[in-house]
C-alpha positions in Angstrom: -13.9 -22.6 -32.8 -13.0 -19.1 -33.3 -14.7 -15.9 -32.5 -14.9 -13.1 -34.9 -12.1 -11.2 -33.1 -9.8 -14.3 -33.7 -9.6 -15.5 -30.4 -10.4 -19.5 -29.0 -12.7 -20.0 -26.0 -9.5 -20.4 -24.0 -7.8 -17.3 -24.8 -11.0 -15.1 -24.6 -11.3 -16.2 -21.6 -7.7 -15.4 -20.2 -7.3 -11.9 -22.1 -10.5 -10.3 -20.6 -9.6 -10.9 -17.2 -7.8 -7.4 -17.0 -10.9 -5.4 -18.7 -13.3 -7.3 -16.1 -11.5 -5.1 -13.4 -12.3 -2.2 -15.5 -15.2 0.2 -16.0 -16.9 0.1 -19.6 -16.2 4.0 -20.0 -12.7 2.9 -19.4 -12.2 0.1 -22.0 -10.4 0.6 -25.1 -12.2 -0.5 -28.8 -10.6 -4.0 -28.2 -11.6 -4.6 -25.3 -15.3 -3.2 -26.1 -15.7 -5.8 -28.9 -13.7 -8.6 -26.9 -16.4 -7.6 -23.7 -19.2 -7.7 -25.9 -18.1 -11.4 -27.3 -17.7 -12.4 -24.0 -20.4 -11.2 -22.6 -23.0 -12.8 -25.5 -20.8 -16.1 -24.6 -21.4 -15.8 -20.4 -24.4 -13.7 -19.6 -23.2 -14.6 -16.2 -19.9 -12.7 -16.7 -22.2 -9.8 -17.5 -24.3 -10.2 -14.7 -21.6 -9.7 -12.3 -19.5 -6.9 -14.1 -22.8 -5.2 -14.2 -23.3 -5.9 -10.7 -19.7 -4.4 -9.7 -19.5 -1.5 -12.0 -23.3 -0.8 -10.3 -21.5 -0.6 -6.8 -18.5 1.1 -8.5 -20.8 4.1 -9.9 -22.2 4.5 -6.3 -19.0 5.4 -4.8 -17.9 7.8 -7.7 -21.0 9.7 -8.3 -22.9 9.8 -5.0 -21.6 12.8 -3.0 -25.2 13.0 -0.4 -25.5 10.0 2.3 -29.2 9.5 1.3 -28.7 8.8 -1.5 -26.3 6.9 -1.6 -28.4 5.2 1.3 -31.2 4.2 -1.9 -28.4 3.4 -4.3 -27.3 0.9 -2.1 -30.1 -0.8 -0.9 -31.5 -1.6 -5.0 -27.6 -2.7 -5.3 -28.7 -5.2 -2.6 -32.0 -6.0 -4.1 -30.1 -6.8 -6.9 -27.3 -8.9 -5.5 -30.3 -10.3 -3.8 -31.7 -11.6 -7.3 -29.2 -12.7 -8.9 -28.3 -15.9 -6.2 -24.2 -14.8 -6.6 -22.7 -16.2 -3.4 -19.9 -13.7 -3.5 -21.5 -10.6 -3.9 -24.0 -12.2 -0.7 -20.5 -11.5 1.1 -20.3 -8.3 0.2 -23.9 -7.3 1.0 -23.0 -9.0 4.6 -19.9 -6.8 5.2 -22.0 -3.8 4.4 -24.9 -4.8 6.6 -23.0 -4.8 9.2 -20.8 -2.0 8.4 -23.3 0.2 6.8 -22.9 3.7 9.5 -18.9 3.4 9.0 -19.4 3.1 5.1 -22.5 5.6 4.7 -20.0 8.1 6.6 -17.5 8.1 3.9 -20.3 10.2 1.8 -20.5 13.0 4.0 -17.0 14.1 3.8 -15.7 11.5 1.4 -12.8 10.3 3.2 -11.8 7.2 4.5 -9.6 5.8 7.6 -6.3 6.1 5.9 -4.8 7.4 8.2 -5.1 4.7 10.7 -4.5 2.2 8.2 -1.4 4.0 7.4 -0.3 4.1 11.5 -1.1 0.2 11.9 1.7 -0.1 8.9 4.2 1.4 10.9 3.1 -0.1 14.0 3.6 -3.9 11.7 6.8 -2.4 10.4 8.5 -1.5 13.5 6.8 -4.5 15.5 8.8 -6.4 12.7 12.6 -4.6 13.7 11.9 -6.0 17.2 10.9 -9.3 16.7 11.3 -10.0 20.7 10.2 -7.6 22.6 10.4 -8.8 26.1 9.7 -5.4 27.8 6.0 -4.2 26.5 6.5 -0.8 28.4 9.3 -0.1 26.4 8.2 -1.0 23.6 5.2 1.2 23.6 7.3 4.2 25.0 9.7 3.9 22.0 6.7 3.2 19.8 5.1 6.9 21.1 8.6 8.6 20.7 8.8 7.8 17.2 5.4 7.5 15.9 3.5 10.3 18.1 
C-alpha cells in the first residue's frame, strides 16, 4: 500500500523521524504533507508532537515567570490526559525541579556556565587518570581553571 506522496508504511515511517524533532512553522512543504499523512495514519504521533511543540512554545514565547507558571501547569493537565508514560517523566523532573526551571524566565538564562566548568573538570580528571595526591590535584585544578 502506498500513500499519496508515494511512500510505503515502512518508509513514511523512517523519513519523518527528522521533522518529528521539528516545529510545524519550521517544516518544509514535504514534510507538511508527509506530517499530515502521518499524522491521519497515527493520531498518536500527533498527540505527542503536539504535546512537545506545546512545551516547546512555552520556552520560546513566555518571557514573565507567571505565566509561564499557567502554561506549564495545562501542559501538565495535558500530559496528564493523555496516559503517555514518557512525557509522565517529564512532568516528574519538573515537579521536582519546578523553582530552578521557572528561574530561567526571569532572566532567561541557564547554568551553562557550570555545565561548561564540570567539562573541563571531566577533561582534565581524564589527563590524570591516577591521581594519588587529591590536594594536588585540586590545587592544579584552581591554578588552571580559577
Amino acid at each position: 500500500m502506498l500513500f499519496e506522496n508515494g511512500d510505503s508504511r515502512k518508509q513514511l515511517l523512517a523519513r519523518s523521524r527528522l521533522l518529528l524533532y521539528k516545529a510545524h512553522e519550521n517544516l518544509t512543504e514535504s514534510q507538511k504533507s508527509r506530517a499530515e499523512i502521518l499524522f491521519n495514519e497515527s493520531p498518536e504521533i500527533k498527540q505527542a508532537y503536539d504535546l512537545s511543540n506545546k512545551l516547546r512554545a512555552l520556552y520560546n514565547n513566555c518571557k514573565d515567570k507567571s505565566i509561564a507558571m499557567t502554561r506549564l501547569m495545562y501542559w501538565y493537565n495535558d500530559v496528564e490526559k493523555s496516559g503517555f508514560k514518557s512525557f509522565r517523566i517529564i512532568t516528574n523532573t519538573i515537579t521536582h525541579n519546578y523553582r530552578e526551571i521557572l528561574n530561567y524566565f526571569d532572566i532567561r538564562s541557564i547554568n551553562a556556565a557550570a555545565g561548561s566548568f564540570n567539562a573541563k573538570i571531566k577533561a582534565f580528571r581524564m589527563q590524570l587518570r591516577s591521581v594519588r595526591n587529591k590536594e594536588f590535584f585540586l590545587f592544579r585544578l584552581t591554578q588552571i581553571y580559577a
